[in-house]
Kinemage of the C-alpha trace (Angstrom):
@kinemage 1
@onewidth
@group {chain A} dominant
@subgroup {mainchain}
@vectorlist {calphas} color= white
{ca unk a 1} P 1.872 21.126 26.627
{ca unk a 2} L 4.561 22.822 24.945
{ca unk a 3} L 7.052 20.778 25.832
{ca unk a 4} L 5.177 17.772 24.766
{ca unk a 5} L 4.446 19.272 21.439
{ca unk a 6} L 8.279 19.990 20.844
{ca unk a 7} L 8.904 16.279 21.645
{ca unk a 8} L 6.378 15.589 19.284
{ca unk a 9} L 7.582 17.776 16.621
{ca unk a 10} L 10.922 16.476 16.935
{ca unk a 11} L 10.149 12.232 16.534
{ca unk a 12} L 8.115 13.118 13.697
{ca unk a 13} L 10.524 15.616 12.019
{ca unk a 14} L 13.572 13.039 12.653
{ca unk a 15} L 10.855 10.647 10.205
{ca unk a 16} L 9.942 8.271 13.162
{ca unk a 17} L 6.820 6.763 11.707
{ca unk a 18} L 5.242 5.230 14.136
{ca unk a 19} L 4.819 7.036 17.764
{ca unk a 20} L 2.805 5.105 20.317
{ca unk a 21} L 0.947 7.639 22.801
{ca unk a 22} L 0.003 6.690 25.294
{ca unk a 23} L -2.787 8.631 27.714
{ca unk a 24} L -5.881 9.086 29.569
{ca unk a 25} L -6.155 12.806 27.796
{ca unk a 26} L -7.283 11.927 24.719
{ca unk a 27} L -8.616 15.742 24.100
{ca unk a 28} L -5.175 16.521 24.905
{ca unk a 29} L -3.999 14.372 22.794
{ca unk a 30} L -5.757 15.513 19.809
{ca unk a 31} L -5.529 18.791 20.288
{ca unk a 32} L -1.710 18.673 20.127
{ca unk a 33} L -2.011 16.047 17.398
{ca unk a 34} L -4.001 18.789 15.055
{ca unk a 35} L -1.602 21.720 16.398
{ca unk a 36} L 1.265 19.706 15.734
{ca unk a 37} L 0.290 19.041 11.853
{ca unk a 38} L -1.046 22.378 10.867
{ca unk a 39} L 2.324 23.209 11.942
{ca unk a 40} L 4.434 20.832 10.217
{ca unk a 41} L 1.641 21.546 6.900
{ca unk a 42} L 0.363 18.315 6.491
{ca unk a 43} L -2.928 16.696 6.715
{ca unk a 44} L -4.073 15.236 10.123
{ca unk a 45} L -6.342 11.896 10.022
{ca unk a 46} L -8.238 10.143 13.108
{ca unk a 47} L -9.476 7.024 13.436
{ca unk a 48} L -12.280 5.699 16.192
{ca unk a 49} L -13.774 2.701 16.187
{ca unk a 50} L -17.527 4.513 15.555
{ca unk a 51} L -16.204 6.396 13.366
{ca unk a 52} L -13.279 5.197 11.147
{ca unk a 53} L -10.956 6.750 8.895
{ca unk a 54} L -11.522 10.622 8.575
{ca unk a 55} L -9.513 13.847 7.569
{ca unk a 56} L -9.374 15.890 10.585
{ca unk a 57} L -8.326 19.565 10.029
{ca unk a 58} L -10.677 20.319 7.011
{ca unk a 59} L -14.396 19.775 6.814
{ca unk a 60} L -14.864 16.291 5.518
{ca unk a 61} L -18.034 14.066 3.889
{ca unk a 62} L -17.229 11.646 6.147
{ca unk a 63} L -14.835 8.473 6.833
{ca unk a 64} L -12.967 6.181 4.108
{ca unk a 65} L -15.378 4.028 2.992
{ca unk a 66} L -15.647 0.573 5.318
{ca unk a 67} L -12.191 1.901 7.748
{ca unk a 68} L -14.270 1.360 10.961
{ca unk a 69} L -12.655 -2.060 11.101
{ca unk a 70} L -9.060 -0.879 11.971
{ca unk a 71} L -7.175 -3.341 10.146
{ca unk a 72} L -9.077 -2.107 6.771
{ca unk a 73} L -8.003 1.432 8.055
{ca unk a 74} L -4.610 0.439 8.237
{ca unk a 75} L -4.271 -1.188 4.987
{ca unk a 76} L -5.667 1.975 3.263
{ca unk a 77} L -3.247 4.377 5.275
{ca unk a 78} L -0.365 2.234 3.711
{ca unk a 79} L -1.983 1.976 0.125
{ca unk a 80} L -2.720 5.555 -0.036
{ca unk a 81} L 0.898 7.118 0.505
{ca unk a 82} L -0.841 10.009 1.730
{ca unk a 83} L 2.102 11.737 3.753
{ca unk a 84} L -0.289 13.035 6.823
{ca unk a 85} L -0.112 12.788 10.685
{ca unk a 86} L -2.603 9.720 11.293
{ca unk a 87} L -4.063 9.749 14.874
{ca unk a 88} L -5.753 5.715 15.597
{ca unk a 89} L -7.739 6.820 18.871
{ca unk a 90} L -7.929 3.183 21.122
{ca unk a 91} L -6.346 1.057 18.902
{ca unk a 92} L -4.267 -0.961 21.378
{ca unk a 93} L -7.544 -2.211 23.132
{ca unk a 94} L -9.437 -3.619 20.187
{ca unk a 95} L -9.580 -7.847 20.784
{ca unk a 96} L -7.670 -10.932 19.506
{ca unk a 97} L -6.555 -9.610 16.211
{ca unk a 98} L -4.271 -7.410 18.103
{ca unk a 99} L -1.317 -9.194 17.211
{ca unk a 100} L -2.265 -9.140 13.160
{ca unk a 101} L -2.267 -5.011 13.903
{ca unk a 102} L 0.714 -4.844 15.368
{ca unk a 103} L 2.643 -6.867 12.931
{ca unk a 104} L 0.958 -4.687 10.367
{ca unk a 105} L 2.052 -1.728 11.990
{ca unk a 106} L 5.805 -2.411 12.226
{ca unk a 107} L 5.670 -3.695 8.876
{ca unk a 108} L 4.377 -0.249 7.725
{ca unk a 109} L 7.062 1.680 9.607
{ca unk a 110} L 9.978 -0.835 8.598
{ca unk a 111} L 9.243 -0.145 5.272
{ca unk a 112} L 8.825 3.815 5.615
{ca unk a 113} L 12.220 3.589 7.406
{ca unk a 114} L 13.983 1.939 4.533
{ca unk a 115} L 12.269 3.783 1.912
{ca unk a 116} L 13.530 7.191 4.134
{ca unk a 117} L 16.837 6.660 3.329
């Protein structure tokens, strides 16, 4: 695990902005996720498809209003500017507007990467 988390640490802290984990230990997962952003001091978010949008590592009322529907999710990560680690639990298995996500997604970080520098 600690090895993990250092790999983590380091992507994040060398302002990749999008890291695509992949596992079957989502627990795991998480629990590094949260570790690894109380750490770095900034919020942690986590999206599921029940659930939505919601902060993570302080008690919260709840999701974002209407971010069960991941693209809506997405779209309010990237208007908010909120500089937090943002956990999307099972997003690469949601149906056909996969490809609108994904586009989405490297748009976001394209544009985080230029804005970086």
């Amino acid at each position: 695990m600690n090895d993990t988390l250092k790999e983590l640490e380091l992507l994040i802290r060398s302002r990749y902005n999008l890291i695509f984990l992949e596992t079957d230990e989502e627990e795991r997962a998480e629990t590094l996720l949260r570790l690894l952003a109380s750490r770095l001091g900034i919020p942690y978010f986590f999206w599921t498809r029940t659930k939505g949008l919601i902060r993570g590592d302080v008690e919260s009322k709840g999701a974002v209003y209407r971010s069960a529907d991941p693209l809506k999710a997405l779209v309010h990560v990237e208007a908010s500017g909120f500089p937090a680690l943002y956990h999307f639990v099972g997003l690469d298995g949601l149906g056909e507007d996969k490809s609108e996500r994904i586009l989405r997604l490297r748009e976001w970080a394209r544009d985080r990467t230029v804005s970086a520098h």
